[in-house]
VOBA-1610 file (N, C-alpha, C; in pm, whole numbers, padded with zeros to 5 digits, always signed):
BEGIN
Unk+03001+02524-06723Unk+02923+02475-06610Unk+02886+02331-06634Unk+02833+02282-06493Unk+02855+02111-06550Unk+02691+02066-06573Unk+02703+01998-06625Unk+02528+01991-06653Unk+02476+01890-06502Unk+02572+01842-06418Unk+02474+01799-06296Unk+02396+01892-06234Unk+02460+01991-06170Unk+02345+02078-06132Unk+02209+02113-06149Unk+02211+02161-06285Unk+02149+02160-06377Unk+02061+02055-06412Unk+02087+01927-06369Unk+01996+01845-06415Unk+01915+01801-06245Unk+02006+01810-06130Unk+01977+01812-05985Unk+01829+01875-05994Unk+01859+02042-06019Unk+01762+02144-05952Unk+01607+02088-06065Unk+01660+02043-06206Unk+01527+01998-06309Unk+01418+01870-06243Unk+01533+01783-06180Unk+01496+01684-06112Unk+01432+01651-05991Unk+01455+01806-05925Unk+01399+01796-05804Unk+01252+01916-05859Unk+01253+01993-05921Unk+01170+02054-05978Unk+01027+01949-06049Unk+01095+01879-06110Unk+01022+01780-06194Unk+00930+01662-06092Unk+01019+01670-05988Unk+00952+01521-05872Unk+00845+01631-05815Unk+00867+01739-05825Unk+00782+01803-05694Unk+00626+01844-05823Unk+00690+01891-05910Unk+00521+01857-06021Unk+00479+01764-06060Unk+00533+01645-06039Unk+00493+01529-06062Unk+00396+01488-05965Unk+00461+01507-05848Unk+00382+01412-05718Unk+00272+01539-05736Unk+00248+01642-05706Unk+00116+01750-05732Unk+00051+01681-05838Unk+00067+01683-05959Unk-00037+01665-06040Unk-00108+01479-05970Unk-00014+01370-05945Unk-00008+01278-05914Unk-00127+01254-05826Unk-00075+01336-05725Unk-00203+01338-05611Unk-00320+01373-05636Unk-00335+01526-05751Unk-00445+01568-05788Unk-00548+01462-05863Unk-00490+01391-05929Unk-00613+01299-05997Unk-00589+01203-05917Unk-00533+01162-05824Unk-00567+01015-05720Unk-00722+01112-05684Unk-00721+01258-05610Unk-00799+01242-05542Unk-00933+01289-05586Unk-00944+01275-05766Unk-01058+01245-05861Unk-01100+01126-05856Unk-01000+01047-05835Unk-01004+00845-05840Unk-01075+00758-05772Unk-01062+00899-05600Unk-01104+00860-05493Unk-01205+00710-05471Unk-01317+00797-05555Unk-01448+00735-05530Unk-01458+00608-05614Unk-01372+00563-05737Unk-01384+00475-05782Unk-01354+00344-05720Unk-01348+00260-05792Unk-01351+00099-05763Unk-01200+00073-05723Unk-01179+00043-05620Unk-01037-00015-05554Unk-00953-00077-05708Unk-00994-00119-05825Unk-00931-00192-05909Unk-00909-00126-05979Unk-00986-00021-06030Unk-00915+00103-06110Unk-00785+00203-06021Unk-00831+00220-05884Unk-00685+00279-05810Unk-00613+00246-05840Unk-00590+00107-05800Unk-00488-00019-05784Unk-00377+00020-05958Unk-00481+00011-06016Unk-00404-00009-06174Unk-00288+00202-06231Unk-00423+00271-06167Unk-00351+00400-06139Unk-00268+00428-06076Unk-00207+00389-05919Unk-00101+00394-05870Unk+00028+00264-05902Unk-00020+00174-05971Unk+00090+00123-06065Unk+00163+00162-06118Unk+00055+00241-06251Unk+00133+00327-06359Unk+00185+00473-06313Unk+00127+00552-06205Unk+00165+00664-06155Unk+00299+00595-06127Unk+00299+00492-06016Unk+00448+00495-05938Unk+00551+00400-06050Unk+00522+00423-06158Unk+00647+00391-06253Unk+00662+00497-06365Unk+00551+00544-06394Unk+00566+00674-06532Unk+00673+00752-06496Unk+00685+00806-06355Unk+00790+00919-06345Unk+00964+00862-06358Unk+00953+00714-06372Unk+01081+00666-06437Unk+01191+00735-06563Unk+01102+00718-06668Unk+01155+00788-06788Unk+01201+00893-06802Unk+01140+00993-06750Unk+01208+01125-06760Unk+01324+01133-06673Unk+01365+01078-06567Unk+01435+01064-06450Unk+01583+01013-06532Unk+01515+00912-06588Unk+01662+00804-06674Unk+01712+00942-06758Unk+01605+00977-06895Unk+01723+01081-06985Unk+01727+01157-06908Unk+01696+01233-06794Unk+01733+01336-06737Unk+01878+01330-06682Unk+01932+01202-06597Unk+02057+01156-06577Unk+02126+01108-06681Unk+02108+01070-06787Unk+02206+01013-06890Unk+02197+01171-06965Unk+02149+01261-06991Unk+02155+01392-07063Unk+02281+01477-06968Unk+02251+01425-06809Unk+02372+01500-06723Unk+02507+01429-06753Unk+02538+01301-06781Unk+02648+01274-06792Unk+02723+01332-06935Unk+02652+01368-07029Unk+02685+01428-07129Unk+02720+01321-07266Unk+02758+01333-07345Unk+02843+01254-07445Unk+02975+01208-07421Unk+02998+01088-07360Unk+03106+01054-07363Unk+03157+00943-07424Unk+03316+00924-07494Unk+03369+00863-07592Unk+03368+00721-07506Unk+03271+00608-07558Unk+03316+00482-07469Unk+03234+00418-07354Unk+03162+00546-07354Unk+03073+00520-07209Unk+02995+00404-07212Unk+02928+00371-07331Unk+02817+00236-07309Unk+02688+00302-07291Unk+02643+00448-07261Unk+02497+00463-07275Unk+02461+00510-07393Unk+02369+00499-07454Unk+02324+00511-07579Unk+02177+00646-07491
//
């Protein structure tokens, strides 16, 4: 079996607990100072990067030549 699938259904699994927990502490944040939001939806809307990257370079698998490390 090919590991895209497999990494599809993790990926779409993974965005959908992400944005839940995501939202859940924005709306702890609520009440704070516009400058602490500001700095929280920064790092929210880039953290879910990383896992996303090895999650697609883990689907392409090991290949001889490829260039991803």
């Amino acid at each position: 079996m090919s590991r895209a699938p497999i990494a599809l259904l993790a990926s779409v699994i993974w965005f959908i607990a992400y944005i839940a927990g995501a939202v859940a502490l924005a709306d702890l944040l609520a009440p704070m100072h516009w400058a602490v939001q500001a700095v929280y939806f920064l790092v929210a809307g880039v953290l879910w990067v990383g896992p996303v990257v090895w999650l697609m370079r883990w689907s392409l698998g090991r290949r001889q030549g490829d260039g991803l490390r």
